[in-house]
C-alpha positions in Angstrom: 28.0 32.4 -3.2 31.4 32.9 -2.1 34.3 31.3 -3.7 35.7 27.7 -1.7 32.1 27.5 -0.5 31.2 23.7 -1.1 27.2 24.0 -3.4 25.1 21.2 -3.2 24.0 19.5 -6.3 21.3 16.4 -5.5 23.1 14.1 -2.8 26.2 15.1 -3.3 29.1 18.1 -1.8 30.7 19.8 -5.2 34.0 21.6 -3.7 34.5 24.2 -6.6 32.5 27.3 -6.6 29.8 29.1 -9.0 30.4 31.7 -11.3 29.9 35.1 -10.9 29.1 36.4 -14.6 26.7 33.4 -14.1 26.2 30.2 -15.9 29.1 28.4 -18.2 28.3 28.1 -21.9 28.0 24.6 -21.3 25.6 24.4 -18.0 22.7 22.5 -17.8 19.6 24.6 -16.7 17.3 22.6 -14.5 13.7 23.3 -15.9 11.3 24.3 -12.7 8.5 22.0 -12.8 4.3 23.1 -12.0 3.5 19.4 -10.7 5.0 16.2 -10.3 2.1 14.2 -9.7 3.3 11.6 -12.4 3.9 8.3 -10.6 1.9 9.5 -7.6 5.7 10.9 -6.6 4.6 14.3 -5.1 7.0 17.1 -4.5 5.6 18.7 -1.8 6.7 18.1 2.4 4.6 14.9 3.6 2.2 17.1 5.9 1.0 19.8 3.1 0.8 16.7 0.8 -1.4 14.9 3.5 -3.1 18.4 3.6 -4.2 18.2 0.2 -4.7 14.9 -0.1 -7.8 14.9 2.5 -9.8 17.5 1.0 -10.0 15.0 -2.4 -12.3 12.4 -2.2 -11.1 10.7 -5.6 -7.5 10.6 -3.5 -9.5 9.1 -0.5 -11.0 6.5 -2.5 -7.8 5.5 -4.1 -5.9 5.2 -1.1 -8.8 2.7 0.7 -8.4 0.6 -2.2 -4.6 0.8 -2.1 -5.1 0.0 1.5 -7.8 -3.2 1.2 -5.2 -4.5 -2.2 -2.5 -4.3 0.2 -4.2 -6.2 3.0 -5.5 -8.6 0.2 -2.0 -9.4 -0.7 -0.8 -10.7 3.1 -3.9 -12.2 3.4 -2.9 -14.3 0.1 0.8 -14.8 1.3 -0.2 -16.3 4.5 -3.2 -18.7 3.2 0.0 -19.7 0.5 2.2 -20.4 3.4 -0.7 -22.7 4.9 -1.7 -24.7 1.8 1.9 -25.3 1.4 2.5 -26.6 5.2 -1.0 -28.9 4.7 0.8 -30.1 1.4 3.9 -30.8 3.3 1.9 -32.9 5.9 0.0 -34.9 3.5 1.0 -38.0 2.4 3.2 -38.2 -0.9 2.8 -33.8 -0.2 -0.2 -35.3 -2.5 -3.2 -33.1 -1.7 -7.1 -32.5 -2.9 -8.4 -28.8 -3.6 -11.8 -29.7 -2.0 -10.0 -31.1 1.2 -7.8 -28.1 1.4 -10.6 -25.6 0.9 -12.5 -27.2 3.7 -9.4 -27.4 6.3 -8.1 -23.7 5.3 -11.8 -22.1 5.2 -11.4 -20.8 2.6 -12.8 -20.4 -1.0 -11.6 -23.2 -4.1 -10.8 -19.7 -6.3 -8.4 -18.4 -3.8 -6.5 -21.7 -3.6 -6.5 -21.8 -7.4 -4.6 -17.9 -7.4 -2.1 -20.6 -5.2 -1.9 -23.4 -7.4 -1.4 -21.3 -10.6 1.5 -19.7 -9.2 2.7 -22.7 -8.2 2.3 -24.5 -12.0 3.9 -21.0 -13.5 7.2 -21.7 -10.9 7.1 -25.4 -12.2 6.9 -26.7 -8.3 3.9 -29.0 -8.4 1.8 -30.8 -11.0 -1.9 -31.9 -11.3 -2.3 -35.7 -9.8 -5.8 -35.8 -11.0 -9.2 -33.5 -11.2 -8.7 -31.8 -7.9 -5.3 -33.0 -6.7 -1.9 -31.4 -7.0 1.6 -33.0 -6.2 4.4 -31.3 -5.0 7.5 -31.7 -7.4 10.1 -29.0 -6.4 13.8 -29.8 -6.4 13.7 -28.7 -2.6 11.8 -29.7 0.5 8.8 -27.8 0.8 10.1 -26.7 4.0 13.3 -25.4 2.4 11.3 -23.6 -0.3 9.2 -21.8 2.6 12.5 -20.6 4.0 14.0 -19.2 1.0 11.1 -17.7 -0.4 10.6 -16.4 3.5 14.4 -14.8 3.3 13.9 -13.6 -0.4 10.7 -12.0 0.6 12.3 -9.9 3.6 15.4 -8.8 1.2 12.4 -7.6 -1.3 11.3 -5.7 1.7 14.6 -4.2 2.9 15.0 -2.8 -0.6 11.5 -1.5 -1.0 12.0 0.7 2.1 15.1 1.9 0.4 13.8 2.8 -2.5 11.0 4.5 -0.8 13.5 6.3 1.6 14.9 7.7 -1.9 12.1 8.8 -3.4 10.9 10.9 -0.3 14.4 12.5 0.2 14.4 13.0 -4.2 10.7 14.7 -3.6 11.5 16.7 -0.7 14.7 18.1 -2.6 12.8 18.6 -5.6 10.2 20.6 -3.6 13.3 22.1 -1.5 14.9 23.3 -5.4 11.8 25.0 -7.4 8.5 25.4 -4.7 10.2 26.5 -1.4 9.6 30.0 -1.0 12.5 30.8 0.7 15.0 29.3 -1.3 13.1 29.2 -5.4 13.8 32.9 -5.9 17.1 32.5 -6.3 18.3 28.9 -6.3 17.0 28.9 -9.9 19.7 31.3 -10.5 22.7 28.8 -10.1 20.5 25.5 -10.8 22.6 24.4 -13.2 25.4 21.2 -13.8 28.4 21.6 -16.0 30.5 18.5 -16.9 32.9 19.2 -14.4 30.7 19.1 -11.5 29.8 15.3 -13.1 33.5 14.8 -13.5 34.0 15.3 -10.1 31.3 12.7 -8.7 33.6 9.3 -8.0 30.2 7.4 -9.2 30.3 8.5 -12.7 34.2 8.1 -13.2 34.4 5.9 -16.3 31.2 5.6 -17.0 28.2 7.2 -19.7 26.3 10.0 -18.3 23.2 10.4 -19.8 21.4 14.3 -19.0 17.4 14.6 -20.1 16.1 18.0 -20.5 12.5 17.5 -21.2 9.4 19.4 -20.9 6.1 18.9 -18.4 4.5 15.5 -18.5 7.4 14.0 -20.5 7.0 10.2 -19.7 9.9 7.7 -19.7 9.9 4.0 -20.3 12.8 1.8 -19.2 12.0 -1.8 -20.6 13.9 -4.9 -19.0 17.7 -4.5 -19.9 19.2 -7.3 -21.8 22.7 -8.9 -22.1 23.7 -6.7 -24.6 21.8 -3.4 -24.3 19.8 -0.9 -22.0 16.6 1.2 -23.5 14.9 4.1 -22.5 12.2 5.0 -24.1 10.8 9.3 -23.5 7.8 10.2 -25.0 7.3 14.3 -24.7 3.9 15.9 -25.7 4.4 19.7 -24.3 7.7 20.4 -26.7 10.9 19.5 -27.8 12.9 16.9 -25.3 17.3 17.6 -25.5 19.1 15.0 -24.8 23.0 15.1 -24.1 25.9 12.6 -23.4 28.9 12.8 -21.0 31.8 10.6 -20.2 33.7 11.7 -17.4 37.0 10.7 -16.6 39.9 11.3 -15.2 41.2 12.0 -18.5 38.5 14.3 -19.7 37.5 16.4 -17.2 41.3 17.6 -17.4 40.2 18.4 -20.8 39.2 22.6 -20.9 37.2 21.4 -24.0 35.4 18.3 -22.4 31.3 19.3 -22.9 28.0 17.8 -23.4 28.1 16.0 -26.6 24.3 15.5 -28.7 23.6 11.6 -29.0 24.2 11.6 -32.8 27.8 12.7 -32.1 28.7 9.9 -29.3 28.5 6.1 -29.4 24.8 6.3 -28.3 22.6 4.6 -31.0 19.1 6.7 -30.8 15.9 6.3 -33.0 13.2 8.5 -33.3 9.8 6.9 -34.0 6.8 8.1 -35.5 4.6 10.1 -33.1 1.1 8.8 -32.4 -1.9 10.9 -33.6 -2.3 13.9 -31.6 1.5 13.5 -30.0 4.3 14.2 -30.6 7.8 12.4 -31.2 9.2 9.9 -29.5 12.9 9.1 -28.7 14.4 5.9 -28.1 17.7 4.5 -27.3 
């Protein structure tokens, strides 16, 4: 690559150039991965995926039932939607199971899925045996509209997040399967901590780089107050894991580099592997 061409690392233009003796002490190889079928995130073009998908009937299965859980699920938000439009119509928004099971045509289990949702959001209460009374803070009909606004933002950043995933698949496949570009893009797949230094989104902040083996699996539990955890569990080899704070300051540094976790503020633990695995890191 010529010098002042711009490389392309992930999303983002990098306007320095790469190295012709090859990669700086410390770069980051990226590790070329077999399969990426973890998560059901595949790395291959949607039309050779779709390929391969139809000749496995296993796949085939699991997708019907993907499909029937997904049409179970709107059938369940809309018969919610009804119960609570009946409740709001009934006297007192007082109503009885059996009454609403009759009107809605539906089944007394599905409308209990309802009502038990409804106790664990602490919006109605049991008036008797088979009666329920609406106790919200809202109107019913203002808790239909918010849920109804929350539910399309939910949406709008599914879709997003699924828009990400396809472009980080497709660039994945694009890096390490693409015939025309693996034979040599491996050459120059690497990141140095200028090229993070550089990227506006990082400024100021704690870059964390994994560099793991096949089937590594990570684990990020709900973050608290105080703390984020990230759990990896590795059972092909060894998992390296290096910090980096870029900066203004430090990337001015010539001796800013990749520091191990023990040497930076990043409190790690290493727990005792399970029997037949190996190690697992946490912080």
């Amino acid at each position: 690559m010529d010098r002042g061409e711009s490389r392309r690392t992930g999303d983002r233009l990098l306007p320095g150039d790469t190295c012709a003796r090859g990669a700086p002490p410390d770069a980051l190889p990226v590790i070329r991965f077999e399969s990426s079928d973890e998560e059901g995130i595949s790395s291959e073009p949607e039309g050779r995926s779709k390929a391969r998908r139809s000749s496995d009937p296993q796949e085939h299965t699991e997708g019907a039932m993907m499909k029937k859980f997904s049409r179970s699920r709107a059938s369940l938000q809309r018969l919610t939607r009804r119960f609570l439009q009946l409740m709001q119509e009934a006297p007192g928004c007082c109503v009885d199971l059996s009454s609403a099971s009759t009107r809605l045509r539906t089944k007394r289990r599905r409308l209990y899925d309802i009502t038990n949702a409804l106790y664990g959001v602490q919006v109605i209460e049991k008036e008797s045996r088979n009666k329920v009374r609406w106790i919200g803070k809202s109107p019913i009909s203002v808790f239909l509209l918010n849920k109804k606004k929350e539910l399309e933002k939910l949406r709008q950043m599914e879709a997003t997040l699924d828009g990400l995933i396809r472009r980080c698949a497709q660039q994945l496949f694009d890096l390490t399967d693409d015939d025309r570009h693996s034979a040599c893009s491996l050459t120059w797949a690497y990141v140095t901590h200028q090229d993070l230094g550089l990227l506006q989104t990082f400024q100021e902040q704690t870059v964390i780089a994994v560099r793991a083996p096949e089937e590594t699996k990570m684990e990020v539990p709900v973050p608290t107050e105080d703390s984020v955890q990230i759990h990896l569990k590795a059972t092909q080899g060894p998992i390296t894991v290096l910090s980096c704070e870029p900066g203004p300051g430090r990337t001015a540094e010539a001796t800013a580099c990749f520091l191990a976790l023990e040497e930076s503020r990043i409190r790690t633990n290493v727990h005792a592997p399970d029997r037949g695995s190996s190690a697992q890191d946490s912080w």
